[in-house]
C-alpha positions as CSV (number, residue, x, y, z in Angstrom):
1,X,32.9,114.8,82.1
2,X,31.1,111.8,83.2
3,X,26.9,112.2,82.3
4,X,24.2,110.5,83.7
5,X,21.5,109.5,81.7
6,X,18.8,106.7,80.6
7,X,18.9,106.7,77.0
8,X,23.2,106.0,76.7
9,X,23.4,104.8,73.2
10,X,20.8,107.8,72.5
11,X,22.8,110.6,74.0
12,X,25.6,109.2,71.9
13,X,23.8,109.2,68.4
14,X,22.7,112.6,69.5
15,X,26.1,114.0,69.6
16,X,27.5,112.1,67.1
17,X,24.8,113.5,64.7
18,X,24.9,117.1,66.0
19,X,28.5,117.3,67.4
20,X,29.3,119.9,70.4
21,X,32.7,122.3,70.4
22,X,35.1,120.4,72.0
23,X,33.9,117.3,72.4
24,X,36.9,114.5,71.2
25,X,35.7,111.1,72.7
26,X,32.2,109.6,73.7
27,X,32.8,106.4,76.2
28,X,29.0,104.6,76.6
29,X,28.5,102.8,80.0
30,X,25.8,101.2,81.5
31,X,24.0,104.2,82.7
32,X,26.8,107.3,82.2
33,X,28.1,108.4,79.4
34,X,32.1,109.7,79.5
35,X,32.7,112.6,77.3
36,X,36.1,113.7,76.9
37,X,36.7,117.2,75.4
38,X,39.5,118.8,74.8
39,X,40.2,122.1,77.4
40,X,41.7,124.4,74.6
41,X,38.1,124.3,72.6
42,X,35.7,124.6,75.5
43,X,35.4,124.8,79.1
44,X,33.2,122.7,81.5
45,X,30.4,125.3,82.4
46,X,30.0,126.0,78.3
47,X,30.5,122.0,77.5
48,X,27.6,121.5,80.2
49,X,25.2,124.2,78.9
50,X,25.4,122.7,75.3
51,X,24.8,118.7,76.7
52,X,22.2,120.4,78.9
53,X,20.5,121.0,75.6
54,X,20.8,118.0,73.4
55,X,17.7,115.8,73.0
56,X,17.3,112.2,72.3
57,X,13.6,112.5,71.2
58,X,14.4,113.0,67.8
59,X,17.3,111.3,67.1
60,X,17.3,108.4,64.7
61,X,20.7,106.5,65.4
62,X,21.9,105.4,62.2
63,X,21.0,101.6,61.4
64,X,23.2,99.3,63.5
65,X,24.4,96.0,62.3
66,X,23.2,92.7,63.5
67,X,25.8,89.7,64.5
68,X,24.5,86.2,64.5
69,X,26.5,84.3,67.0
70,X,26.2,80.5,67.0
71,X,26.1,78.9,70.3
72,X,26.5,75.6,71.8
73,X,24.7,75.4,74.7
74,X,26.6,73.3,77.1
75,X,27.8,75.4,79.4
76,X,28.6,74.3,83.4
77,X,26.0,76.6,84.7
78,X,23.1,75.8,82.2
79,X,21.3,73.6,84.3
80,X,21.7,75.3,87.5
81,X,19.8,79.0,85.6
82,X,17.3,76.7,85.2
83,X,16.7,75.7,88.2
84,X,17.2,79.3,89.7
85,X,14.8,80.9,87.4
86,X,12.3,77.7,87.3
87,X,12.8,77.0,83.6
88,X,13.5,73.9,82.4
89,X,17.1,74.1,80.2
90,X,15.3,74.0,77.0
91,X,13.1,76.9,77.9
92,X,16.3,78.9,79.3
93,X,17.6,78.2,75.6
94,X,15.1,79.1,73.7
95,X,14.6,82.6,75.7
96,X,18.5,83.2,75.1
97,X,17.7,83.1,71.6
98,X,14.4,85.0,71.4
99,X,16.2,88.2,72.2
100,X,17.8,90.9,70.6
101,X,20.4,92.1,72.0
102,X,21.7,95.3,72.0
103,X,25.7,96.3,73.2
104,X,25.4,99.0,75.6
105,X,29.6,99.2,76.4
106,X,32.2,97.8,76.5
107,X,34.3,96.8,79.4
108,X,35.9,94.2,82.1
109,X,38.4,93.6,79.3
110,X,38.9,94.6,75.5
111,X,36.2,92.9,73.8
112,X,34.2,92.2,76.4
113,X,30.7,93.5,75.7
114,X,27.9,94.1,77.8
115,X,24.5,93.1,75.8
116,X,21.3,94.5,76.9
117,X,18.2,92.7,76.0
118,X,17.7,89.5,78.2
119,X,14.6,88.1,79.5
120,X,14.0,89.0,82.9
121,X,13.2,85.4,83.9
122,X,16.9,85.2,83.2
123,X,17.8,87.7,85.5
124,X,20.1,86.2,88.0
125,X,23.0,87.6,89.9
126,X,26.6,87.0,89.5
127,X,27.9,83.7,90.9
128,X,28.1,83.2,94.6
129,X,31.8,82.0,93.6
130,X,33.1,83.8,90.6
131,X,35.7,80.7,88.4
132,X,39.5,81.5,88.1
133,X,39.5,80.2,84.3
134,X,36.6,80.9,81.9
135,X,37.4,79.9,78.4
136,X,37.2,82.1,75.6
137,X,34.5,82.4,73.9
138,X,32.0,81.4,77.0
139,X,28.5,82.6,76.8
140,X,27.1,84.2,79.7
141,X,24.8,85.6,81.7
142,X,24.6,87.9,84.7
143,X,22.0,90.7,86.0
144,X,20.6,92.1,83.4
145,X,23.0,91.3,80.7
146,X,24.3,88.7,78.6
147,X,28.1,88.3,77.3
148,X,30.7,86.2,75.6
149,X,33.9,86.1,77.1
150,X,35.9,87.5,74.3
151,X,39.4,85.5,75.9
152,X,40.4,83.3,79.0
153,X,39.6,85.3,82.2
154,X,38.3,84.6,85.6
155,X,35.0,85.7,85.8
156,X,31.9,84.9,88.0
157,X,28.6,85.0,85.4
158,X,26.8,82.0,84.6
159,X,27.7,80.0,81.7
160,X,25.2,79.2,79.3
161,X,27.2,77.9,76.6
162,X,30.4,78.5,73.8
163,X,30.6,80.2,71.2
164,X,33.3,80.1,68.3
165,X,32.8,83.8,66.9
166,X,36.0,85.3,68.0
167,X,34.9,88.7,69.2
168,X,37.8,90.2,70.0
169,X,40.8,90.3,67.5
170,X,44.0,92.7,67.2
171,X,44.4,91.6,63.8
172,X,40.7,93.0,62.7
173,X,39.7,96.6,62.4
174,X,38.4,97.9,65.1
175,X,39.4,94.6,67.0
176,X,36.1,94.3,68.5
177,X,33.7,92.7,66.8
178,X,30.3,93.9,69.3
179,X,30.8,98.0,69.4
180,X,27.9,100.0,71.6
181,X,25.2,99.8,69.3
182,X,25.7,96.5,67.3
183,X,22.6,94.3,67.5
184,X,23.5,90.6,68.4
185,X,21.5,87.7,67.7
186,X,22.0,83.8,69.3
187,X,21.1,80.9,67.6
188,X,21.7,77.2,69.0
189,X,24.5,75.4,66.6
């Protein structure tokens, strides 16, 4: 069951504090939240009555964690958000950094995660032209959200810089370092 909603990452503190019959998997997106349940426990009309009554007001999501993630800004398209959002590229740096971000999902590819949180005079849209080959570990921006490419992909955000944090990794457990919810901070190695 796929539900709309405003407050993602609060709808899914809310049911992970108070869990509802049924439920097996919660999947945060940008705006929608996936819940998977398990047929033999509940049925839709029952599973939509009790989500039709959880509330976000009081919910108090337990303490996230906070990754600081060096960053050498030198990216291709550093000079070019500067221009487009009438910054100059020490400015655009130092607003990167001011943030806290927050990871809303996860998606595009494992690892990648979508962080919430940047200035809106950073607010550009994807690339006109989007690259065949980003390298791992690109920072980036697009819309709303900032990123780090977690390995080699095509991809069409603008590239602010590189970080060596490896945020995806098989061998670690989970494998991705930025879950929904992490707090991410960037500093300028």
């Amino acid at each position: 069951m796929l539900v709309e909603t405003d407050d993602v990452l609060g709808l899914q503190a809310a049911l992970e504090s108070t869990p509802v019959a049924g439920v097996v998997e919660l999947v945060p997106a940008a705006r929608t939240l996936l819940v998977r349940f398990d047929p033999a426990d509940t049925d839709v009309a029952t599973l939509t009555r009790s989500l039709a009554s959880v509330s976000t007001v009081d919910v108090v999501a337990e303490a996230s964690r906070t990754v600081t993630v060096p960053v050498r800004y030198d990216g291709a398209d550093l000079a070019d958000v500067a221009a487009a959002s009438g910054l100059s590229v020490p400015e655009v740096v130092a607003r990167h950094n001011a943030a806290t971000y927050v990871v809303s999902f996860c998606g595009f590819a494992p690892g990648f995660a979508y962080l919430a949180g940047l200035d809106p005079a950073l607010h550009l849209p994807r690339r006109s032209t989007p690259r065949t080959r980003v390298p791992t570990g690109s920072v980036a921006i697009a819309g709303e959200y900032s990123a780090i490419y977690p390995r080699v992909s095509p991809g069409g955000w603008h590239l602010l810089g590189h970080a060596d944090t490896p945020v995806w990794d098989v061998e670690r457990t989970p494998p991705n370092l930025l879950t929904p919810g992490t707090r991410v901070r960037f500093e300028a190695a």
